[in-house]
C-alpha positions as a printed Julia matrix, in Angstrom:
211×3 Matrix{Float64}:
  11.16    0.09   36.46
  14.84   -1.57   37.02
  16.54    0.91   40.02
  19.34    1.27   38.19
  21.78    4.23   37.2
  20.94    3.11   33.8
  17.43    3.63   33.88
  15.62    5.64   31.39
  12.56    4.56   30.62
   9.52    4.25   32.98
   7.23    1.73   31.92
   5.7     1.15   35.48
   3.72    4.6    35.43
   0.37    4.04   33.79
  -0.63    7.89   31.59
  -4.25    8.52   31.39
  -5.08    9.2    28.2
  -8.93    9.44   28.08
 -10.62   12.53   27.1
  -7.11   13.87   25.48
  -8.26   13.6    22.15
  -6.77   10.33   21.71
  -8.38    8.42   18.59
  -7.31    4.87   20.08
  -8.86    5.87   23.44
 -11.68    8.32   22.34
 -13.21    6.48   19.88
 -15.2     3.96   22.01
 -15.35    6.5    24.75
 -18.21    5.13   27.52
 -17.73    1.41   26.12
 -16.05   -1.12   27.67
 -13.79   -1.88   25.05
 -10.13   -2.5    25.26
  -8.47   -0.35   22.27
  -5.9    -3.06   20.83
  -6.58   -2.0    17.46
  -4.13    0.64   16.64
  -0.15    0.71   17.49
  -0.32    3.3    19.6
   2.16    3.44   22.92
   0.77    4.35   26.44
   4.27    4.57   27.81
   5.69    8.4    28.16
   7.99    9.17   25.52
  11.89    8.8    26.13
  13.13   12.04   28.24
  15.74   12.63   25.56
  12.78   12.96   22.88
  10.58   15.3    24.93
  13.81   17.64   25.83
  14.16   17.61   21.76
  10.81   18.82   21.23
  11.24   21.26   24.31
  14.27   23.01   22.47
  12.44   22.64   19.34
   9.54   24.45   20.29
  11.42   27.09   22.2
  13.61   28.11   18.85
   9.42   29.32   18.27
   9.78   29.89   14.57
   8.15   26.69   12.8
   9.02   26.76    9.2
   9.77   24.04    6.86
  13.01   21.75    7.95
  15.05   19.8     6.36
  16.13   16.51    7.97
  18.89   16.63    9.88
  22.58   15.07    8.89
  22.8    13.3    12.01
  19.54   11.94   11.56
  20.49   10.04    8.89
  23.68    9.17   10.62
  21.8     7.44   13.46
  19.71    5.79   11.07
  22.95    4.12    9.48
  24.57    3.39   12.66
  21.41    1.33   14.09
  21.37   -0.45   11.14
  24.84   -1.42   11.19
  25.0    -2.26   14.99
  21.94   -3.36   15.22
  21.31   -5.79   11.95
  24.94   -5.73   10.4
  23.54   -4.36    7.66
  25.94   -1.45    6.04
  23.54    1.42    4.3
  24.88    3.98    2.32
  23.4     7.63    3.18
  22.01    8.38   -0.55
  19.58    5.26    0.21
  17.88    6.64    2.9
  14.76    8.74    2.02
  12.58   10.28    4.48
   8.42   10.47    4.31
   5.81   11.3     6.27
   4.89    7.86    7.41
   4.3     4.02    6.73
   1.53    4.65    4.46
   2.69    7.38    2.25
   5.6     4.61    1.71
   3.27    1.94    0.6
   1.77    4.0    -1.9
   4.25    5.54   -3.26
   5.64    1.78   -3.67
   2.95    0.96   -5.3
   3.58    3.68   -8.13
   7.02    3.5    -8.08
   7.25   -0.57   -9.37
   5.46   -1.57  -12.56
   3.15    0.03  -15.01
  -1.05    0.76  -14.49
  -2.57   -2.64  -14.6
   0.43   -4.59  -12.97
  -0.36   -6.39  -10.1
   0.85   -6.2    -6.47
   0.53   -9.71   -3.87
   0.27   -9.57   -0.2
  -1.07  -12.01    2.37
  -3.66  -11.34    4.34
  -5.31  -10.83    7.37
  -3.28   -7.73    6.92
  -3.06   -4.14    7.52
  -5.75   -2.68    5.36
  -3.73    0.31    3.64
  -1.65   -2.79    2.13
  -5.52   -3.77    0.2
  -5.8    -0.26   -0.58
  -2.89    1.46   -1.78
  -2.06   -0.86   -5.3
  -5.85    0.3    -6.31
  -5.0     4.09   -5.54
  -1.97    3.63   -7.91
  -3.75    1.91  -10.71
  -2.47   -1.61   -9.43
  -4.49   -5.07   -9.43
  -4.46   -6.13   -5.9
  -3.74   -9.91   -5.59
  -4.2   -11.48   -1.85
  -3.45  -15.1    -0.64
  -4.38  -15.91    2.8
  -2.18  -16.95    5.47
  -2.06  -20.91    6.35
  -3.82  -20.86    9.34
  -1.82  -23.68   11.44
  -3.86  -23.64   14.73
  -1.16  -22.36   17.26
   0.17  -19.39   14.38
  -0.22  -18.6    10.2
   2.29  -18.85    7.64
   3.32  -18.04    4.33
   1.17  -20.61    1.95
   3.86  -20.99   -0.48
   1.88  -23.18   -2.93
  -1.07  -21.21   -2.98
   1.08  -18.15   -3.45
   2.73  -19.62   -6.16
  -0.61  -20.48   -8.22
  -1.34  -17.1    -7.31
   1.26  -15.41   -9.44
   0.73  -13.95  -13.16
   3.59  -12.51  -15.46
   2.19   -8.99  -14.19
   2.76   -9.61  -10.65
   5.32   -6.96  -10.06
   5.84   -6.31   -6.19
   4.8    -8.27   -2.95
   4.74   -6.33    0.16
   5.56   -7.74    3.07
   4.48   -6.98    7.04
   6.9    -8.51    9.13
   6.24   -8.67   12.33
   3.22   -9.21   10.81
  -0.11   -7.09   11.61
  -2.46   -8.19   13.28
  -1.29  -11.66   13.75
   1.97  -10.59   15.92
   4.36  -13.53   13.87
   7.81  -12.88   13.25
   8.81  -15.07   10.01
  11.81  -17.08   10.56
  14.72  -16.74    8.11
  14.03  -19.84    6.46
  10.3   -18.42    5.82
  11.61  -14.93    4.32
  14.53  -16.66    2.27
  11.76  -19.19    0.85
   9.4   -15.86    0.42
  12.84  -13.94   -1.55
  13.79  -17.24   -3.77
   9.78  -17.21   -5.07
  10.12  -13.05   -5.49
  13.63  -13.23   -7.15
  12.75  -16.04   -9.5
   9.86  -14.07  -11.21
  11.0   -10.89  -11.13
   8.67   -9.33   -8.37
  10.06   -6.45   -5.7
   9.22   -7.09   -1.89
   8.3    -3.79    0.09
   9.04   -4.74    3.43
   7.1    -2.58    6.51
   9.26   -3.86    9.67
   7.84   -1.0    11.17
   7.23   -3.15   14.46
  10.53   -4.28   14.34
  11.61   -2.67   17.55
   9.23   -4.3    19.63
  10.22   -7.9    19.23
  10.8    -9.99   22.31
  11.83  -13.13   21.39
């Protein structure tokens, strides 16, 4: 960690998470396997997060909360500062997780019977949630160009029926760890906008980009 006045993270101090119920590290307890299979941090959480669960838990009543104003408002502000992108307040709707999103996606666009597109490998709720909802589940593999994949456009496009009504999107993409390039997600929103079809976008990992 940086010796700096500004320091507030510690990612030099390795946690020991074994035999803490951890389901990344627990699993394939006794095996010498490296867990890289589920995004799950072994850095502490931020001080300012673990004194906001302190307070939380010392208020000792746990009932059922709304979400904060000013969460929203930080929501808006590190979108603006962060992407330029201005959000109004009444678009921003909170869930449980990732997940829960997808499928409710899936139910929100189209009718029973539509169909929803992804590319795969991918994060396997994406393959199951448009069958929960009644969906047809269309997949087209990533072009596999040796040193990374990418969109295959073509095969994407031959993929397509009129009832193809939403493509979601993982970007960075899980597991293959590529960050599309503009031109790649304008070419991906030309092909979406000129047949009708919605793109849910997880950017979940979005934070985490390096380069």
């Amino acid at each position: 960690m940086a010796k700096s006045s500004q320091s507030f993270f510690d990612f030099d101090t390795p946690v020991e998470r074994r035999n803490t119920a951890s389901l990344k590290w627990d699993r394939y307890k006794g095996r010498d396997v490296l867990p890289l299979w589920v995004a799950d941090m072994d850095f502490k959480s931020p001080p300012a997060v673990i004194q906001a669960l302190h307070n939380r838990v010392e208020h000792g009543v746990f009932g059922y909360s709304l979400p904060p104003d000013d969460l929203t408002e930080t929501v808006l502000n590190m979108l603006e500062c962060s992407h330029g992108w201005k959000v109004k307040p009444e678009w921003i709707v909170w869930l449980p997780g990732l997940v829960t999103g997808i499928n409710i996606a899936c139910r929100a666009v189209g009718n029973p019977d539509d169909a929803v597109m992804t590319s795969t490998p991918v994060y396997p709720p994406f393959l199951t949630a448009p069958s929960l909802s009644g969906r047809t589940l269309i997949t087209v593999p990533h072009a596999d160009e040796g040193s990374r994949y990418s969109f295959d456009f073509a095969a994407m496009e031959k993929a397509c029926t009129p009832r193809t009504r939403m493509f979601i999107l993982c970007n960075p993409q899980n597991p293959t760890g590529r960050c599309f390039t503009p031109g790649e997600l304008l070419t991906l929103a030309g092909l979406c906008l000129s047949r009708g079809i919605i793109i849910c976008s997880d950017e979940i990992h979005c934070g985490l980009v390096l380069d």
